[in-house]
PAGU-428583 format. One record per residue (C-alpha): x, y, z; residue number from 1. Coordinates in nm, 3 decimals. Layout:
        x        y        z    i
        X        Y        Z  NUM
...
This chain:
        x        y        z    i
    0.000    0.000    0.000    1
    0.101    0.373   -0.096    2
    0.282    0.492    0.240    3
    0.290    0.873    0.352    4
    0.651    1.004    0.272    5
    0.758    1.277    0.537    6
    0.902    1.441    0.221    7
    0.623    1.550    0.017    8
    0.408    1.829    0.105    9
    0.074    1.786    0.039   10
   -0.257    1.923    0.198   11
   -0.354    1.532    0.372   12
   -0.061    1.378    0.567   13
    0.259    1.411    0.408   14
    0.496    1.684    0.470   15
    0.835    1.752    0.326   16
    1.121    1.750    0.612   17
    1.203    2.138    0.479   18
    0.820    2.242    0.546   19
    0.853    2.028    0.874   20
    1.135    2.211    0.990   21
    0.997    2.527    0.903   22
    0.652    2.444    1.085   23
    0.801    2.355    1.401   24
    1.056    2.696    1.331   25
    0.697    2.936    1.353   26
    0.592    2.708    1.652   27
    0.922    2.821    1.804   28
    0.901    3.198    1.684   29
    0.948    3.506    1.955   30
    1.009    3.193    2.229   31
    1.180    3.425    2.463   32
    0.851    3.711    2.471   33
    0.600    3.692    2.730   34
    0.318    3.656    2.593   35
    0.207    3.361    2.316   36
    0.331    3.313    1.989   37
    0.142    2.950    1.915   38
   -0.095    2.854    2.229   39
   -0.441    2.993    2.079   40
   -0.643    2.984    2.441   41
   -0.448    3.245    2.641   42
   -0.306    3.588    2.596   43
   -0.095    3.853    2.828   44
   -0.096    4.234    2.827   45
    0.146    4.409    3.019   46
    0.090    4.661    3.271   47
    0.311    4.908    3.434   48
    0.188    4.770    3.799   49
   -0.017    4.478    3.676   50
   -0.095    4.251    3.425   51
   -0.382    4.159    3.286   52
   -0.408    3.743    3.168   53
   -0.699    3.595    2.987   54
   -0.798    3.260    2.962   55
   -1.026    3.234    2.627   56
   -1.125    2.893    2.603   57
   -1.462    2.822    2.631   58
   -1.566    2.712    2.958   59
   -1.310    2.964    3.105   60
   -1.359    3.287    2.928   61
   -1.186    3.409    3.252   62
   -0.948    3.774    3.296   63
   -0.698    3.778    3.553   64
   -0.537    4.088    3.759   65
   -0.174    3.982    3.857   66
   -0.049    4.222    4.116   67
    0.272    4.231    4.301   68
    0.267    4.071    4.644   69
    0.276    4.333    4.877   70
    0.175    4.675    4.600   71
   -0.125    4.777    4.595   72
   -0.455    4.615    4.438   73
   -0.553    4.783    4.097   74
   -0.931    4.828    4.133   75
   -1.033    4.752    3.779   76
   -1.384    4.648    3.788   77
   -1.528    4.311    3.894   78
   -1.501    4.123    3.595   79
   -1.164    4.073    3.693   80
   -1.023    3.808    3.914   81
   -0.718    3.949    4.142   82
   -0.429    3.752    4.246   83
   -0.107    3.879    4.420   84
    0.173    3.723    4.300   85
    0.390    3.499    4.314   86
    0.142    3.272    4.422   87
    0.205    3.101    4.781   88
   -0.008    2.828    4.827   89
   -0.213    2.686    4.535   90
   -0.442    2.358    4.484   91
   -0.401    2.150    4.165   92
   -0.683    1.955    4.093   93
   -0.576    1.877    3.759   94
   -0.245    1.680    3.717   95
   -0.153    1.854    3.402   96
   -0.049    2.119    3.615   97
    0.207    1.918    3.776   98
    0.471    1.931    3.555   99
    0.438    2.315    3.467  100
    0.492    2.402    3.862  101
    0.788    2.151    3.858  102
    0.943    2.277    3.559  103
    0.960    2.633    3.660  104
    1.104    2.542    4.033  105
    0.791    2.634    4.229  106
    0.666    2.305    4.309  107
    0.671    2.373    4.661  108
    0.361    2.624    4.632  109
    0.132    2.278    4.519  110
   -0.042    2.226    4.886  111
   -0.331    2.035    4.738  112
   -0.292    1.808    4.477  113
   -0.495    1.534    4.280  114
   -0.466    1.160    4.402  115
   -0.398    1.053    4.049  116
   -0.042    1.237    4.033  117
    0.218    1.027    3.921  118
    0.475    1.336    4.062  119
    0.706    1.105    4.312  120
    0.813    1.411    4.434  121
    0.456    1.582    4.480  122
    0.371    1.243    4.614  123
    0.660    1.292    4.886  124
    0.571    1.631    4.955  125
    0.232    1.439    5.099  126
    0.407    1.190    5.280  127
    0.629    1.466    5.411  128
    0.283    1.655    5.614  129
    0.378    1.991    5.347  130
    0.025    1.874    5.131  131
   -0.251    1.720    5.099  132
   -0.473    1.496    4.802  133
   -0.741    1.674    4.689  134
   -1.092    1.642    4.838  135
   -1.424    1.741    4.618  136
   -1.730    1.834    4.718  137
   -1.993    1.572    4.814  138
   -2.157    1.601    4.472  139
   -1.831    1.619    4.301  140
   -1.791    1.251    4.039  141
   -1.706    0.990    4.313  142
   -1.810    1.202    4.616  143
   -1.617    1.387    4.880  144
   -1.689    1.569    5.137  145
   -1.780    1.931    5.178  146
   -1.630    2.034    5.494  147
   -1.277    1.872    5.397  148
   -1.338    2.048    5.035  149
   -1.376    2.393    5.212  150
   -1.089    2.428    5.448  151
   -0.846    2.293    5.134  152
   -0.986    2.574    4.938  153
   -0.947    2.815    5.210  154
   -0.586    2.757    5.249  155
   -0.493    2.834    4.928  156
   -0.436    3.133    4.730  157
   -0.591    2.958    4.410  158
   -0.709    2.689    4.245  159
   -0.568    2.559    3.864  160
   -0.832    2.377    3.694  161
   -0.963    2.286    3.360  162
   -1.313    2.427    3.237  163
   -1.483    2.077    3.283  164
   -1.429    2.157    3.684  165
   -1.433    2.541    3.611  166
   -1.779    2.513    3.606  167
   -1.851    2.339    3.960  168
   -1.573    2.580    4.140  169
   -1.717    2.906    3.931  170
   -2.115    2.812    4.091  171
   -1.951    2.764    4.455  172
   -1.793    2.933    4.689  173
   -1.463    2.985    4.553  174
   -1.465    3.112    4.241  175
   -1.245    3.451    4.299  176
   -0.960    3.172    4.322  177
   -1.057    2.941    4.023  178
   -0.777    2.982    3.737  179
   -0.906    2.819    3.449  180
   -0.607    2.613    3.239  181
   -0.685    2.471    2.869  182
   -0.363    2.341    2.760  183
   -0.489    1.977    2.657  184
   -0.752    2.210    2.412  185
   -0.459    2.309    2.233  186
   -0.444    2.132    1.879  187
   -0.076    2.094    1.784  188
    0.212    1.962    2.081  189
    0.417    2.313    2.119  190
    0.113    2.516    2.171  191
    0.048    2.277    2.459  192
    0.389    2.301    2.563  193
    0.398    2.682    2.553  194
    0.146    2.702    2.894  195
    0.420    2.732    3.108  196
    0.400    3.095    3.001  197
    0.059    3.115    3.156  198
    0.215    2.907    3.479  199
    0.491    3.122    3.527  200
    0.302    3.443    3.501  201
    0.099    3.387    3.815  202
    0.415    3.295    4.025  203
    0.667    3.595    3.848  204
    0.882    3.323    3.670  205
    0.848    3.484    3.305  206
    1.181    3.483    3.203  207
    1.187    3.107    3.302  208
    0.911    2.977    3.140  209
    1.031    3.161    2.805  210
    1.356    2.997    2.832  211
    1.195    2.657    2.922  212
    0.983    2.664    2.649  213
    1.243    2.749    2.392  214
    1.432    2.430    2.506  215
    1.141    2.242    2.507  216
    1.064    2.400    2.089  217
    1.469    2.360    2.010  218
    1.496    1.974    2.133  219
    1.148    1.923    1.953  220
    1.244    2.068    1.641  221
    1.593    1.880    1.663  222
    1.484    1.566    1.733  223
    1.160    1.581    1.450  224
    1.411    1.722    1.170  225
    1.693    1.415    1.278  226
    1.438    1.148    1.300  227
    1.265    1.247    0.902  228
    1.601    1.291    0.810  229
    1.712    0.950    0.957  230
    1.453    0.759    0.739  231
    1.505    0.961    0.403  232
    1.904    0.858    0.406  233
    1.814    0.511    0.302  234
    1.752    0.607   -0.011  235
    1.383    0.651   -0.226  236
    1.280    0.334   -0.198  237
    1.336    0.327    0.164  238
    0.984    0.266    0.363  239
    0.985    0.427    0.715  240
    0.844    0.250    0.960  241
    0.448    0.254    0.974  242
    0.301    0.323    1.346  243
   -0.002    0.366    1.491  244
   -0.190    0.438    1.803  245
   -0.447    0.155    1.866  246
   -0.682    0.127    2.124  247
   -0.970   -0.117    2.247  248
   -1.233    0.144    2.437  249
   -1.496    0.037    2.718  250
   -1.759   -0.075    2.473  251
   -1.537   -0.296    2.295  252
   -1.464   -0.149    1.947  253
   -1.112   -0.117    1.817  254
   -0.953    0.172    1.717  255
   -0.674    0.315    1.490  256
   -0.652    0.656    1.617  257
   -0.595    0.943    1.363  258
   -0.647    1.274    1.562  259
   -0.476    1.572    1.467  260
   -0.231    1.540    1.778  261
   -0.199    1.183    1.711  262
   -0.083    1.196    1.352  263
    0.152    1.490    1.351  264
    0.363    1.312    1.651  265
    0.407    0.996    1.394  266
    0.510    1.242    1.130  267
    0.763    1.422    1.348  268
    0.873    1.073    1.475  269
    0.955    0.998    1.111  270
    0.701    0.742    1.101  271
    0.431    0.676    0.809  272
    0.049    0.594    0.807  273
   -0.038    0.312    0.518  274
   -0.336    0.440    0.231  275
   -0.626    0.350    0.431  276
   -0.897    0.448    0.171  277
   -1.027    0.109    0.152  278
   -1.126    0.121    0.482  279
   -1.318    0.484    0.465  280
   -1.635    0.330    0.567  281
   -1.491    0.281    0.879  282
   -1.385    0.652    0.988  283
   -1.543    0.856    1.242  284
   -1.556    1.200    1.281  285
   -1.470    1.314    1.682  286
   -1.792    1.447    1.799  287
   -1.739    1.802    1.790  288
   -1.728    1.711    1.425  289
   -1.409    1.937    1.373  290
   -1.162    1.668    1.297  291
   -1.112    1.345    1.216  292
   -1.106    1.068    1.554  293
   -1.012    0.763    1.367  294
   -1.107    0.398    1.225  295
   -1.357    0.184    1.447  296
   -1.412   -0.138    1.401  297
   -1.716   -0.337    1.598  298
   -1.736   -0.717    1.693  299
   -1.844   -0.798    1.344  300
   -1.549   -0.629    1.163  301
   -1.271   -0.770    1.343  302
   -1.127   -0.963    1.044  303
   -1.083   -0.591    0.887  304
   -0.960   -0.475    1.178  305
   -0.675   -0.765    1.223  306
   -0.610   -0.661    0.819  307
   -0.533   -0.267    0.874  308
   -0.349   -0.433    1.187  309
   -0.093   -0.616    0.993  310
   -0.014   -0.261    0.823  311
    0.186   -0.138    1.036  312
    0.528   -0.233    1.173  313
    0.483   -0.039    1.521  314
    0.150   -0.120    1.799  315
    0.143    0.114    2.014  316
   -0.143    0.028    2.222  317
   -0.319    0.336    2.476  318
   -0.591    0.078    2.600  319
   -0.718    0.121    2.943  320
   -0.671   -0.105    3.181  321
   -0.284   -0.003    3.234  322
    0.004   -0.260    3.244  323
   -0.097   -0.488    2.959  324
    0.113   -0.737    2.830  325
    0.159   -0.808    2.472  326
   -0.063   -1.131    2.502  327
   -0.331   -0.967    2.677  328
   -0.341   -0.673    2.396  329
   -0.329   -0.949    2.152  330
   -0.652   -1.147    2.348  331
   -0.789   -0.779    2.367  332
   -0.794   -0.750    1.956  333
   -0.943   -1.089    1.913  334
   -0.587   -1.155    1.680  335
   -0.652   -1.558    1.644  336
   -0.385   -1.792    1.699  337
   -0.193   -1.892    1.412  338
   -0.237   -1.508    1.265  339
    0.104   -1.339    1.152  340
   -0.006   -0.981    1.314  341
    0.365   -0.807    1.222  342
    0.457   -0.610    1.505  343
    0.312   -0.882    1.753  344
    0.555   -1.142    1.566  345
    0.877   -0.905    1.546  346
    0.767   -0.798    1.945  347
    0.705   -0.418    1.818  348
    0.428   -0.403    2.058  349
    0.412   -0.063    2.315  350
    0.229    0.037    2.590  351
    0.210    0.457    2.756  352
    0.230    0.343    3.090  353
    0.625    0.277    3.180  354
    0.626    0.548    3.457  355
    0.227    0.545    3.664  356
    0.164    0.670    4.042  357
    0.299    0.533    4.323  358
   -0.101    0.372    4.348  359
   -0.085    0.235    4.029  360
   -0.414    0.470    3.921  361
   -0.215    0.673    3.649  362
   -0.027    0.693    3.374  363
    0.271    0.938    3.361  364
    0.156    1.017    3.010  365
   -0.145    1.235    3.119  366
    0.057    1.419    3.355  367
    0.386    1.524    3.190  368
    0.367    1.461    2.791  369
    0.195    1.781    2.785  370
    0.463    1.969    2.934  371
    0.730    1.775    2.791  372
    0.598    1.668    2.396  373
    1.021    1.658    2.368  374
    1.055    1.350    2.574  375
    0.716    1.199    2.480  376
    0.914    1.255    2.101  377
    1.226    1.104    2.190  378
    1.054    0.775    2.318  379
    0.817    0.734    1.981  380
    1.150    0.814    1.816  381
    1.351    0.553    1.978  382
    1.126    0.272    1.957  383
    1.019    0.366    1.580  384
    1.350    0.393    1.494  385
    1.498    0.077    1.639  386
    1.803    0.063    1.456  387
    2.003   -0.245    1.554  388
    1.855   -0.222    1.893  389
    1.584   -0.533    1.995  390
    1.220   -0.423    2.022  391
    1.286   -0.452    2.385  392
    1.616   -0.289    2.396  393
    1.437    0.053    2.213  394
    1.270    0.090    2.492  395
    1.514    0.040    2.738  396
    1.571    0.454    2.773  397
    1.247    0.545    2.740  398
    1.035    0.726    3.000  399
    0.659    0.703    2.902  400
    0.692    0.426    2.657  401
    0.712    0.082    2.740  402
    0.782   -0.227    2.559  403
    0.447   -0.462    2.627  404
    0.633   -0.819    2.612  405
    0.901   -0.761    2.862  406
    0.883   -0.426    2.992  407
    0.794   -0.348    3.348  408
    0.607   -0.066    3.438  409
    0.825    0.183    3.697  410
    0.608    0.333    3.990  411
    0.681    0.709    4.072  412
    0.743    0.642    4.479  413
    0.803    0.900    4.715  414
    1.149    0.720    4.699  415
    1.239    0.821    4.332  416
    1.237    1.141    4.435  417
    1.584    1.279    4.477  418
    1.506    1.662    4.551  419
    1.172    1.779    4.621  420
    1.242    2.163    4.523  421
    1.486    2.116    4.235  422
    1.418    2.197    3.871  423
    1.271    1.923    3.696  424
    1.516    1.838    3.419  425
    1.411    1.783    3.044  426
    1.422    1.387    2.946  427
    1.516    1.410    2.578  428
    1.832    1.436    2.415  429
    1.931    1.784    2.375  430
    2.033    1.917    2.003  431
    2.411    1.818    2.059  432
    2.294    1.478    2.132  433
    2.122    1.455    1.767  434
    2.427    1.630    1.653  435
    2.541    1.952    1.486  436
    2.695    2.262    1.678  437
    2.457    2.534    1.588  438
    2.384    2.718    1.864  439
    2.048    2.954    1.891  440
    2.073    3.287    2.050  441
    1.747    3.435    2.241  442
    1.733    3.797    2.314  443
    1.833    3.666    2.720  444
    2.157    3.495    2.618  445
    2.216    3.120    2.464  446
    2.084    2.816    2.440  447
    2.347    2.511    2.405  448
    2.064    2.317    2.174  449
    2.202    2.245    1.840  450
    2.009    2.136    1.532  451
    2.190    1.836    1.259  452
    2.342    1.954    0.961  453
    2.277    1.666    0.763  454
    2.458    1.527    0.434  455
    2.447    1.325    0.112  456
    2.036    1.257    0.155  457
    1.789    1.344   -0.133  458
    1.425    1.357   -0.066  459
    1.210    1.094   -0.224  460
    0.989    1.113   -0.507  461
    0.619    1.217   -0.403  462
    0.377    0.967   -0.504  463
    0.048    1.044   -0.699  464
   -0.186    1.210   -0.446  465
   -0.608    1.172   -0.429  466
   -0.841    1.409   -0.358  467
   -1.169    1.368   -0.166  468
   -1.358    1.324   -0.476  469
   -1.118    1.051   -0.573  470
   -0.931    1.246   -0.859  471
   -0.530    1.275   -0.875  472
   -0.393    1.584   -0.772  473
   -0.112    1.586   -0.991  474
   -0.098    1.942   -1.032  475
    0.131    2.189   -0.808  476
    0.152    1.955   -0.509  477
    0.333    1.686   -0.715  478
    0.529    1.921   -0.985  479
    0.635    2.083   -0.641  480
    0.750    1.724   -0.446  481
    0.914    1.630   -0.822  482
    1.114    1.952   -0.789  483
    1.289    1.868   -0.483  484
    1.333    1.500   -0.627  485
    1.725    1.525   -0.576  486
    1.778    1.788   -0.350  487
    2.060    1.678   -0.122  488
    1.959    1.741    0.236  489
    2.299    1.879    0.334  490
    2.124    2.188    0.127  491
    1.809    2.124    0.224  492
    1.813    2.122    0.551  493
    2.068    2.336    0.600  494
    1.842    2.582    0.459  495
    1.538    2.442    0.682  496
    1.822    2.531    1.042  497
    1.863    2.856    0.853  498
    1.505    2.906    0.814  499
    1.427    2.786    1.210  500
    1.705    2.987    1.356  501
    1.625    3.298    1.206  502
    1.246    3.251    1.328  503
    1.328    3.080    1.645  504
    1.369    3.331    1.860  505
    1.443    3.671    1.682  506
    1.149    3.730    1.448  507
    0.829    3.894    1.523  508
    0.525    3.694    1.590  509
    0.342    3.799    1.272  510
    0.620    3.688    1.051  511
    0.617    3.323    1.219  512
    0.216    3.314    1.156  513
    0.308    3.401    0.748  514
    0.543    3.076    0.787  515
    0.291    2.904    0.992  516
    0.014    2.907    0.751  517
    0.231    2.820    0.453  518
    0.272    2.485    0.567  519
   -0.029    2.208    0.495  520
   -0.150    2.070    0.855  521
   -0.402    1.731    0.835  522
């Protein structure tokens, strides 16, 4: 079947490693500035004595008044919400938030926190008496108890949630200290990423989070561009490695997953999605109806489902319950004995759950990915990209990936944790690890990430594209991936670094948005 190549640029799922680079580049743009230059659901205006911080996704739809602890409180009307800052005490009922707080070095403000955290250090920070797990209200989903649910609110200066439990905190008795976060409404992995702007506002870490986040963009970017790279020196006949994200959900359907999040990780993985149009009866729409959610398959299409199955070289199963083992996802997807499923025969069969919480209630995945889509990259990267490694031996490094036939799921004790307080440090490879010696300079100083000069690779022919009413396009998508036919990437890409490190940190934000939209998303 006709495979995806990472080099062609096309407007449905294939992308040419120059456009690649120069998407993740505009994702990257004015990095170092305070306010957003690719998360869509917040914004920042700066204030001589204040700032004024909006959260604009729906179900927030929140402003915020950020005030130096101790100066005195702008009076600004009451649609406002004030909070003196930095922020003391807070109470993070989502675990999302986690890794934000941790990142910027101000873990030690979390006083409540969710039971589900998979933090070991957050978790410690409970054993230690310095916080608590969070406690609902008694008609909160699973109960609580509303006495316990008031004095936790009490103590705290405010309370990071998500609009689902905006809602309940907004009709209560604590709204003045609800901050609404919508980083998992984000569509693309950097714009999630680029929260910790909205984090470090509200405890006076800006110049932090900025330089976080252009780490986070740089090793992203670096690792994308060497992984699409990686697979296009083979040569252009050289198939990358087809993945997928496959699930079996609580009614019992099986899934190939194709969101928008989804599908753009596999691409910057260097990974390929097999022509699936023979199958189109069996896509569903996500019900919002904005994108696409994937290919289900009920109890009487299973035989399909085993087909599209032995497509791809990489499982990578996200089935709940946690800590599956390759036979049990193989029981799970009904795959008969006796059938050659190709990953479950070469063992290239993965689970998200290598790191949960110390309970054994959560997956790591949920928590930090968000915050860190570098190291969530790096793991699809490594066990995509085997190399000579074994199937188990790809994921021996990994942090949220695990390898389902002999890998053993880690749980985040109070014992892992080495220093409560410190820094969390980034888990993927920086840019000197994928090689190179660029170094990008931010308007605060530099940044030791380098991105790979690459040599003697030429980009792949593009093969004949179909539209939605099942004609070729031919025209100026293919004349345009025949062009670069050729090309050696020691040019190409060389001009793709150029391209990200003059947008990376130096340009304005409306000249990353021109790059932006010249690139074709899924």
């Amino acid at each position: 079947a006709a495979t995806f190549f990472p080099a062609c640029l096309a407007p449905k799922g294939t992308m040419k490693l120059l456009a690649l680079a120069a998407m993740t580049a505009s994702a990257t743009a004015d990095c170092m500035a305070t306010a957003p230059s690719v998360a869509s659901h917040f914004s920042v205006e700066m204030h001589d004595s204040y700032k004024v911080v909006r959260s604009t996704q729906a179900g927030c739809n929140n402003a915020y008044i950020l005030y130096h602890r101790g100066t005195e409180k702008p009076n600004l009307g009451s649609e406002y919400k004030y909070f003196a800052t930095p922020l003391q005490r807070v109470a993070l009922t989502q675990t999302v938030s986690n890794t934000f707080l941790e990142i910027l070095g101000v873990s030690s403000a979390a006083a409540v926190i969710s039971s589900y955290t998979t933090s070991a250090c957050l978790h410690k920070r409970v054993e230690d008496g310095l916080a608590v797990e969070y406690v609902g209200p008694s008609n909160s989903w699973g109960g609580g108890n509303d006495t316990e649910h008031a004095m936790q609110m009490q103590s705290v200066d405010a309370v990071f949630t998500d609009p689902f439990g905006a809602s309940g905190f907004e009709a209560g008795d604590f709204g003045a200290k609800t901050i609404c976060v919508a980083e998992t409404y984000e569509t693309e992995q950097l714009s999630q990423a680029e929260w910790i702007k909205f984090y470090g506002l509200f405890f006076e870490k800006e110049t932090e989070a900025a330089t976080a986040m252009c780490g986070t963009a740089s090793r992203f970017a670096c690792s994308s561009i060497a992984a699409n790279a990686a697979s296009l020196s083979q040569g252009t006949t050289y198939q990358p490695p087809k993945a997928a994200f496959v699930s079996k959900d609580y009614t019992g359907n099986l899934k190939i997953n194709t969101v928008p999040k989804a599908m753009a990780l596999l691409r910057h993985a260097g990974a390929v999605f097999p022509d699936m149009s023979a199958y189109a009866s069996r896509r569903v729409m996500h019900f919002s109806g904005d994108y696409e959610e994937g290919y289900r398959f009920d109890a009487s299409a299973v035989d399909e489902f085993h087909e599209v199955l032995a497509m791809f070289d990489v499982v990578i199963d996200e089935s709940y319950p946690y800590m599956q083992t390759q036979e049990s996802i193989a029981t799970a997807y009904g795959i008969p004995e006796g059938v050659a499923i190709p990953a479950f025969v070469s063992g290239r069969v993965y689970t998200l759950d290598k790191t949960m919480s110390h309970n054994g209630l959560a997956s790591d995945i949920y928590e930090s990915a968000i915050a860190e889509p570098d190291g969530y990259l790096a793991d699809l990267i490594a066990v995509i990209h085997a190399g000579g490694l074994s199937s188990a031996e790809a994921a021996s490094t990994t942090s949220f990936v695990r390898h389902a036939a002999s890998g053993s799921v880690m749980l985040a004790t109070s014992e892992t944790c080495a220093n409560p307080v410190s820094v969390r440090a980034a888990r993927s490879p920086v840019c000197a690890d994928t090689a190179g010696q660029l170094t990008l300079i931010t308007s605060v100083g530099v940044i030791e990430d380098t991105c790979q000069p690459v040599t003697s690779i030429t980009y792949p022919q593009c093969p004949s594209l179909i539209d939605e009413d099942g004609e070729e396009e031919q025209g100026g998508w293919a004349l345009f991936g025949g062009a670069i036919a050729g090309i050696s990437v020691g040019g190409a890409v060389l001009i793709a670094i150029l391209i990200a490190i003059t947008i990376w940190c130096c340009v304005k934000t409306n000249k990353a948005s021109g790059a932006e939209n010249a690139v074709a998303k899924v």
